[in-house]
C-alpha positions as CSV (number, residue, x, y, z in Angstrom):
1,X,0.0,0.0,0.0
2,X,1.5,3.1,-1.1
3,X,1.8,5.9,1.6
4,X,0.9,9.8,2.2
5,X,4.0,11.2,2.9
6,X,3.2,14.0,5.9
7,X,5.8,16.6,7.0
8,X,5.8,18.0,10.2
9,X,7.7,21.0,11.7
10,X,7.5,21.3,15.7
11,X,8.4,24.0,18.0
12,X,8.6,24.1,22.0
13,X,8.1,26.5,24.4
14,X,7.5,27.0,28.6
15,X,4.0,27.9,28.9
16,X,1.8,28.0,32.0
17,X,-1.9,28.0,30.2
18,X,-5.3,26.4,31.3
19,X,-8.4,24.6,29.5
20,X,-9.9,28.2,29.0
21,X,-6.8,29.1,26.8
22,X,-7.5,26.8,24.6
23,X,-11.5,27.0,24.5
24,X,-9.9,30.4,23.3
25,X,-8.2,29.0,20.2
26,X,-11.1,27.4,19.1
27,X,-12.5,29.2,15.9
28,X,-15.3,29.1,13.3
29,X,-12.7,25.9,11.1
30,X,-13.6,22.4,12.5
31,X,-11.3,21.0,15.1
32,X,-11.1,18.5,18.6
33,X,-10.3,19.3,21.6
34,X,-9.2,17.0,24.3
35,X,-8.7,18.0,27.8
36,X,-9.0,16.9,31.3
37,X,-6.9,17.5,34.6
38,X,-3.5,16.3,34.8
39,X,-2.1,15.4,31.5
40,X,-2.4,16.5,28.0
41,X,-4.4,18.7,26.6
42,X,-4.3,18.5,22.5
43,X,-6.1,21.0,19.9
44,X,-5.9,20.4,16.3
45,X,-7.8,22.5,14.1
46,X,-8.0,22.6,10.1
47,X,-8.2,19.2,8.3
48,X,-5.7,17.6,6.2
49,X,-7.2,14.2,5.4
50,X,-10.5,13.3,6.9
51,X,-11.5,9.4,7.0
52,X,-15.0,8.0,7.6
53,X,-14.1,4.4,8.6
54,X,-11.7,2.8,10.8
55,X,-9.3,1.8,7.8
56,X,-7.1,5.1,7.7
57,X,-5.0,6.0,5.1
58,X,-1.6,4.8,5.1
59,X,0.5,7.9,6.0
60,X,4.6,8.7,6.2
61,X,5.5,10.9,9.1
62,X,8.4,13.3,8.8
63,X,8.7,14.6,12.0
64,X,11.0,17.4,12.2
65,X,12.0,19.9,15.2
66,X,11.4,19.5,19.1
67,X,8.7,17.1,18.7
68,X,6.5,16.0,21.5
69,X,6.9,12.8,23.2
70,X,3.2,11.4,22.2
71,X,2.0,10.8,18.5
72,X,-1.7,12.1,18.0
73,X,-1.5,11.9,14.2
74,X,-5.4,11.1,13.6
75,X,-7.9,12.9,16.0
76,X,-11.7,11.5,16.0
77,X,-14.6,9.5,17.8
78,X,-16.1,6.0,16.4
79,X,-19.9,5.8,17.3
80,X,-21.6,2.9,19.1
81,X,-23.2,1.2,16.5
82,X,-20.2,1.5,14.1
83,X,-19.7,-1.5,16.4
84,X,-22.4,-3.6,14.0
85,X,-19.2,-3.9,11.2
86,X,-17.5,-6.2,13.9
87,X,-20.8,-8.2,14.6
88,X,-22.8,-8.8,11.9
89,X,-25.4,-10.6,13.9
90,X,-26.5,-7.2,15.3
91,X,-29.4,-5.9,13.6
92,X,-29.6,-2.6,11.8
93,X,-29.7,0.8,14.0
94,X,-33.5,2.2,14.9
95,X,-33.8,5.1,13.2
96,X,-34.2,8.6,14.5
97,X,-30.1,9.3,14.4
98,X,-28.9,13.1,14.1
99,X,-26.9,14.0,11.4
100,X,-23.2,13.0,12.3
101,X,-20.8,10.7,11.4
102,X,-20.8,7.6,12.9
103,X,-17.1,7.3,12.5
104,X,-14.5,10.0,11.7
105,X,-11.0,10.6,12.2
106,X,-9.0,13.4,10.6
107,X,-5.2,14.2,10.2
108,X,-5.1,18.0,11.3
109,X,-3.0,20.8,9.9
110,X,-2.5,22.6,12.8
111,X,-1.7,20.6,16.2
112,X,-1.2,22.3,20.2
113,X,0.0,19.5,22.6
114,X,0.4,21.2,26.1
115,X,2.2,19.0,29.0
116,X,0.8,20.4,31.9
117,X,2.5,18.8,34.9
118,X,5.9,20.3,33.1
119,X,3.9,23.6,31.1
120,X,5.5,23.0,27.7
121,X,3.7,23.6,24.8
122,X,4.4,22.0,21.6
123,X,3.3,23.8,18.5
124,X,3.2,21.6,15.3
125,X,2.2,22.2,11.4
126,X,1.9,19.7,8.9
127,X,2.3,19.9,5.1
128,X,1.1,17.2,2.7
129,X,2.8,15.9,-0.6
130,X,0.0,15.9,-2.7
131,X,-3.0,18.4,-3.2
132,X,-5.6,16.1,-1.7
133,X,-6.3,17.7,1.6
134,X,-9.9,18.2,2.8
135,X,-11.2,21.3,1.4
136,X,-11.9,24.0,3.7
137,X,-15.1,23.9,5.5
138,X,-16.6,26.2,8.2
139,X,-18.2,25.1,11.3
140,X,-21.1,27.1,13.2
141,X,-20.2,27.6,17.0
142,X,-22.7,29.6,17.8
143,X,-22.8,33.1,19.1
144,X,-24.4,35.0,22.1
145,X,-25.3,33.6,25.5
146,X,-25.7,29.9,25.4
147,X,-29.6,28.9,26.0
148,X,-31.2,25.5,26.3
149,X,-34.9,24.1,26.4
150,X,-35.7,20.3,27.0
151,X,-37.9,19.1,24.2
152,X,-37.8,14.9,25.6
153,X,-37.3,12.1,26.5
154,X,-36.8,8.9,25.1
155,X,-38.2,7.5,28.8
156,X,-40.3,8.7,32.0
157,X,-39.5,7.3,35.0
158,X,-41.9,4.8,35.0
159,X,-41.0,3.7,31.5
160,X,-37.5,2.7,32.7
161,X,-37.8,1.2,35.7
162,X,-40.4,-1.3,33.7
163,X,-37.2,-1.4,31.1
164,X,-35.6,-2.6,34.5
165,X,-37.9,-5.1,35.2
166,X,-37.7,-6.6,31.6
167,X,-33.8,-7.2,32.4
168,X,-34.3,-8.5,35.5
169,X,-36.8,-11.2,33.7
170,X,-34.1,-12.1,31.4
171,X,-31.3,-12.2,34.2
172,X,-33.2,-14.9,35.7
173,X,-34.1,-17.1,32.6
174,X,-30.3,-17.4,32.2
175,X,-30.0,-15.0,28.8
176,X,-27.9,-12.8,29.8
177,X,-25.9,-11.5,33.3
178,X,-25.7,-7.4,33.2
179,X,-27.2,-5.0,30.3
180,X,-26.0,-1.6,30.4
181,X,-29.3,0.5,29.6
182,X,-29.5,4.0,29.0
183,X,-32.1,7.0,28.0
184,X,-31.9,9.9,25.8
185,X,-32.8,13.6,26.6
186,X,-34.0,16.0,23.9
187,X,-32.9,19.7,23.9
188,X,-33.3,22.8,21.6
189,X,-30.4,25.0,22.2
190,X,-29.1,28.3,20.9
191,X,-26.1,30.8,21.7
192,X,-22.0,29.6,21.9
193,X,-21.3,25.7,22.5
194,X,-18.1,26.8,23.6
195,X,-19.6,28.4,26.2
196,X,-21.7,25.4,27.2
197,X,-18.4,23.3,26.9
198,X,-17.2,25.4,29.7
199,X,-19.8,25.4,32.0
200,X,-19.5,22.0,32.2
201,X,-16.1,21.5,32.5
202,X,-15.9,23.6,35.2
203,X,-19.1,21.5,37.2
204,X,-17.2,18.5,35.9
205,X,-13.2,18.9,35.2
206,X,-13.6,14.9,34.0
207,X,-9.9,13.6,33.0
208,X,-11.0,12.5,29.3
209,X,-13.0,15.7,28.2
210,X,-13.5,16.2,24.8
211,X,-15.1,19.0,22.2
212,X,-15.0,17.8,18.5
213,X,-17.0,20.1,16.0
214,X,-17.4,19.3,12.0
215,X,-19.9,20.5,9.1
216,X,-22.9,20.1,10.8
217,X,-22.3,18.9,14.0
218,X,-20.8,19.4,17.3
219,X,-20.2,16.8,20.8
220,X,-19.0,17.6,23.8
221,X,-17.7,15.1,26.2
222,X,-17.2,15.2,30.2
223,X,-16.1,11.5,30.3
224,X,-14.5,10.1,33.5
225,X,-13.7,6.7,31.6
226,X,-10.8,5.6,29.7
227,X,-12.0,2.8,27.2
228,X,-8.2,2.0,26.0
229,X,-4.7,3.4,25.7
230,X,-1.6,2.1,24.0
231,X,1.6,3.4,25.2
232,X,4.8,1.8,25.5
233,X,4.3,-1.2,24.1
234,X,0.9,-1.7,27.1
235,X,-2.6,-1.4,26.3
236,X,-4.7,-0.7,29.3
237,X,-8.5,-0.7,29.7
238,X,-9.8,1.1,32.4
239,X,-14.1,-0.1,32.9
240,X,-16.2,2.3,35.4
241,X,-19.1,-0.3,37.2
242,X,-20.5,1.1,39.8
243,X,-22.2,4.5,40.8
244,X,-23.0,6.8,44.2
245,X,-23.7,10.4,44.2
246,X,-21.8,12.3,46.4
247,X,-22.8,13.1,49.9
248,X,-23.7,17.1,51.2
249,X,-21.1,17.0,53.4
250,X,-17.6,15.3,54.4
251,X,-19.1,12.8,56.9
252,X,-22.3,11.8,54.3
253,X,-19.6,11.6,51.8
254,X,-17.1,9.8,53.7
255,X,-19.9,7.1,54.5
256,X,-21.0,6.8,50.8
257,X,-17.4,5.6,49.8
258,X,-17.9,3.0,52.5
259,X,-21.2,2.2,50.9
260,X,-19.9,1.8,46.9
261,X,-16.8,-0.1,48.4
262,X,-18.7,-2.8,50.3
263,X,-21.5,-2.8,48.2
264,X,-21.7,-6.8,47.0
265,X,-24.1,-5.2,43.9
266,X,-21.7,-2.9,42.4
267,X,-18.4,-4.9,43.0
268,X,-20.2,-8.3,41.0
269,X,-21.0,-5.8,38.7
270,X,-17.1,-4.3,38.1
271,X,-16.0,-8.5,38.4
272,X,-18.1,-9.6,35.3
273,X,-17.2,-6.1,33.3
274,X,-13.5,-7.0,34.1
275,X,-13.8,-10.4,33.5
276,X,-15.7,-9.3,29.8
277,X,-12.7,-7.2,28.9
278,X,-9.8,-9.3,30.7
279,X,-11.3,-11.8,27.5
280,X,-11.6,-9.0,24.9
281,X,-7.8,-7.8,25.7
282,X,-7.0,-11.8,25.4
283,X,-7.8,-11.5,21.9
284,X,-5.4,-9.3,21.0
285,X,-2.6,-9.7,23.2
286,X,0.5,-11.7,23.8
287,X,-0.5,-14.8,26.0
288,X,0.3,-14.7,28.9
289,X,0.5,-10.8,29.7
290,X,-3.2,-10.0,29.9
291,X,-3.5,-8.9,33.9
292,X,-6.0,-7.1,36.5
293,X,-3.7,-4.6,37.8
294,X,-6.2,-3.4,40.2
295,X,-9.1,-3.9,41.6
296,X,-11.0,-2.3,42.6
297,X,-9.9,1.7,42.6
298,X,-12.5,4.3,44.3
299,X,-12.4,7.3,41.5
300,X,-14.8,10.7,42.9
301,X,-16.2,13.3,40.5
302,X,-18.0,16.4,41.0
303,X,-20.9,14.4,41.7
304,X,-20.6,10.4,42.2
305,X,-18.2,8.1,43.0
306,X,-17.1,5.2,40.7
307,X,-15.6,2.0,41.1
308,X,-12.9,1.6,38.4
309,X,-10.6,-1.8,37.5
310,X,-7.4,-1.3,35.8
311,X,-6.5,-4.1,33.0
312,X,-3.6,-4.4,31.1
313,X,-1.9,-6.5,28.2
314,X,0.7,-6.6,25.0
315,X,-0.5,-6.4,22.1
316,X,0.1,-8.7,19.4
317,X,2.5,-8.1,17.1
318,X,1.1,-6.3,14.2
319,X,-2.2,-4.5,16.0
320,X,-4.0,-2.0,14.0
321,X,-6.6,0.2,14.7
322,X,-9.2,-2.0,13.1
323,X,-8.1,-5.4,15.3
324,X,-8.7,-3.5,18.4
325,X,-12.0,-2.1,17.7
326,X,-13.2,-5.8,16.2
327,X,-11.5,-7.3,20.0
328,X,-12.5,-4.5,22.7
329,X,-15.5,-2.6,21.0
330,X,-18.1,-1.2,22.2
331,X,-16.4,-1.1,25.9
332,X,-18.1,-3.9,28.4
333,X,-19.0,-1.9,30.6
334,X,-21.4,0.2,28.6
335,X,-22.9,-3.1,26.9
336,X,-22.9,-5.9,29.8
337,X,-22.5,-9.2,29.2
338,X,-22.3,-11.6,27.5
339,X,-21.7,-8.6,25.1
340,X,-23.3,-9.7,22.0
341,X,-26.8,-10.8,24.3
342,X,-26.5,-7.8,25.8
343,X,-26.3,-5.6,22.7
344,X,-29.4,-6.9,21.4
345,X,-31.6,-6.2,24.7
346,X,-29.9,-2.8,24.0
347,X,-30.9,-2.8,20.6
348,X,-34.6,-3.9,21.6
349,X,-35.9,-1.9,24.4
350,X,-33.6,1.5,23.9
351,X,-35.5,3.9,21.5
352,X,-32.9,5.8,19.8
353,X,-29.6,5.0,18.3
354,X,-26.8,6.1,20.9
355,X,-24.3,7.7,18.1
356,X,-20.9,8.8,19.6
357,X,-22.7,8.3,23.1
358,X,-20.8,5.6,24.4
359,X,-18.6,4.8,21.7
360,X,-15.3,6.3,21.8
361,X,-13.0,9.5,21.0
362,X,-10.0,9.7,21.3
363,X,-6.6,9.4,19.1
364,X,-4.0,7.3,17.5
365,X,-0.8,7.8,16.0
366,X,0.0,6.9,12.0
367,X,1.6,3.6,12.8
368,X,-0.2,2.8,15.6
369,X,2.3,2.7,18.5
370,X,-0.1,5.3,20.4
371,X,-3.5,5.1,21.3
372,X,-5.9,6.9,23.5
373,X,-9.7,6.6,24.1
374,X,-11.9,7.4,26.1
375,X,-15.5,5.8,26.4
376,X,-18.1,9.1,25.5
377,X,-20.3,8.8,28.7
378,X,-21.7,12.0,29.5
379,X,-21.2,13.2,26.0
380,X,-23.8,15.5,24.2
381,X,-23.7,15.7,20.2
382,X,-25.2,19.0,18.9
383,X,-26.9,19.3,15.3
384,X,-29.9,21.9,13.8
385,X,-30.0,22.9,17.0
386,X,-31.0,19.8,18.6
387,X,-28.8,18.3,21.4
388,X,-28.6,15.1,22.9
389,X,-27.1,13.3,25.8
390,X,-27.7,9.9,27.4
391,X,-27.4,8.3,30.7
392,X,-27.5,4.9,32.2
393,X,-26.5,1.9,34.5
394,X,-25.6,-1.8,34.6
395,X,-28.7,-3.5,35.1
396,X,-27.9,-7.1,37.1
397,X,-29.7,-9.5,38.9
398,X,-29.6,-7.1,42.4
399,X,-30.9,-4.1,40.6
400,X,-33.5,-2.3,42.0
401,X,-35.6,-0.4,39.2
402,X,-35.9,2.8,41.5
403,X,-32.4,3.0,41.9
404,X,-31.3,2.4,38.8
405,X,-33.4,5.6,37.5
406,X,-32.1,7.8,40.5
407,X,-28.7,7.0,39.5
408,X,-29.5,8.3,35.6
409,X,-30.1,11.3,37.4
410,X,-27.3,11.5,39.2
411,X,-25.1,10.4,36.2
412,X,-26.7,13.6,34.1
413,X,-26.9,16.0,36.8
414,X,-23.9,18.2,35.7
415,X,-25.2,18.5,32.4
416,X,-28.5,19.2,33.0
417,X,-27.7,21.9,35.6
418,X,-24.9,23.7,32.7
419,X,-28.4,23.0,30.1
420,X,-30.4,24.9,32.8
């Protein structure tokens, strides 16, 4: 396969800057964003090349000057139901889908990698060999103050506890253990999504945030969940399973820790999502390197705590983006298992198609030594003036349908309160 050749030109600088800086540097030409606490925040902005599938063109990198020490070549988000391509036994999405992509990556012209814990900035432009880059588009932002109005719901209350219920049924005629089931909620909006995107990062400063606009279309991502990274020669999967809100104070708090870690429900829960994935990562990986590195961890956001495992493998020889994706997607621990049963409960009681929400964004460098996803849980996607976000839970055997609707709530309670 003959390849793009790519030139890049790097420069670095000491900078001390903040997520707001680069909210900033965001303009009317279609770009992604990816920021969080603690680690990298990368910008690129202006396509190059632009691919719709998960078989990217074959590129040659020229890197030249003080280059950065991580690779993020192609920048982009793969929606849940792309997964269908890997399991043809899925039937076809129900309709009702906005207008975006279900998969898209795209090489960037311009690219801003800020290290934060050592506040250097790298600054990096890329020239192409040939004349095929993406033509320029425009992206509408929106101006004036930011203004939302709830227009539905895919469920009430009562609807998806009953939802519950129908799990529950199948739990106990042996079909399936755990189904990850979510809602959708329905909003007009008007006014700057940049200045939504801020609001909620500053109720929610989640580590795998994410703002990618295109023709048409914008999503914006307050994800606390890694699905997979590659660095190093490792891959590690990181599955969320298990959910408290926060307390009002330190004590309530304190005790609601205690709860989520004792809590026999939620920790069966994490054990059969790990277990899912622990398999998925075997597929790909060198036997026998495939590990739990912990379990469980206590992670606490703005407004719940989550129980997290840690997973880990090496891959295979010869990985590509499109082995990973047909071993480890969707995540477990937004389908359930087994996955496959569980993805057709999904696909019969859930009345929309979830889109990017809980696939994946993330990026990848050109020969794939570098990888970084996150799974797009509390992640709205923007288009006409229509915005969307879902929420859910791991429905098992224990679940109590009350509960499990509460902690929807809970789950969307930062972005309902920036919508508000």
């Amino acid at each position: 396969m003959s390849s793009t050749a790519v030139c890049e030109t790097w420069q670095r600088r000491e900078a001390t800057l903040s997520v707001d800086d680069f909210f900033d540097r965001l303009n009317a030409r279609p770009g992604a964003l990816f920021y969080g606490p603690g680690d990298w925040i990368l910008l690129g902005r202006e396509p190059l090349l632009v691919a719709g599938s998960h078989t990217l063109p074959a590129l040659a990198m020229d890197r030249r000057g003080d280059a950065p020490p991580i690779c993020p070549d192609w920048l982009g988000f793969v929606g849940y139901e792309y997964g269908r391509r890997f399991e043809r036994l899925l039937p076809e999405p129900r309709p009702g889908a906005l207008p975006l992509p279900d998969c898209q990556f795209v090489l960037y012209r311009e690219v801003e990698l800020y290290d934060q814990a050592h506040r250097r900035l790298f600054s990096g432009r890329r020239f192409l060999d040939s004349a095929d880059a993406a033509l320029p588009a425009r992206v509408d932002l929106g101006l004036g103050p930011f203004q939302a109005r709830k227009i539905g719901d895919t469920d009430t209350p009562a609807a998806y506890r009953e939802k519950v219920a129908t799990i529950r049924s199948e739990i106990g005629r042996g079909n399936v253990y755990q189904v990850s089931l979510t809602r959708q909620e329905r909003w007009a909006v008007s006014g700057s999504r940049i200045e939504f995107a801020r609001r909620l990062f500053a109720a929610n400063p989640a580590p795998f945030s994410a703002l990618v606009t295109g023709a048409g279309f914008t999503i914006i991502s307050s994800s606390p969940e890694r699905f997979v990274r590659l660095r190093e020669g490792r891959l590690l999967a990181q599955p969320i399973k298990g959910t408290i809100g926060r307390g009002a104070n330190e004590a309530e708090d304190g005790r609601r820790r205690r709860e989520l870690l004792g809590s026999a429900k939620d920790l069966a829960e994490l054990a059969m999502i790990t277990d899912l994935i622990r398999n998925d990562l075997s597929r790909m990986c060198v036997a026998p390197s495939v590990a739990v590195a912990a379990f469980p961890r206590l992670e606490t956001f703005a407004n719940v705590h989550h129980l997290v495992a840690d997973v880990v493998g090496a891959p295979a020889p010869g990985l590509d983006l499109g082995g990973l994706l047909a071993a480890l997607f969707p995540g477990g621990s937004i389908t359930g298992c087994p996955k496959l049963a569980a993805m057709l409960r999904i696909r019969e009681l859930e009345a929309l198609p979830r889109q990017v929400y809980t696939g994946a964004i993330g990026w990848l460098s050109a020969d794939f030594g570098q990888c970084d996803f996150n799974i797009a849980i509390r992640t709205c996607w923007e288009a006409g003036g229509e915005l969307r976000f879902g929420v859910g839970g791991g429905v098992v055997w224990d679940s109590d349908p009350a509960a499990e609707y509460l902690e929807t709530i809970a789950k969307g309670r930062s972005i309902v309160a920036c919508l508000s």
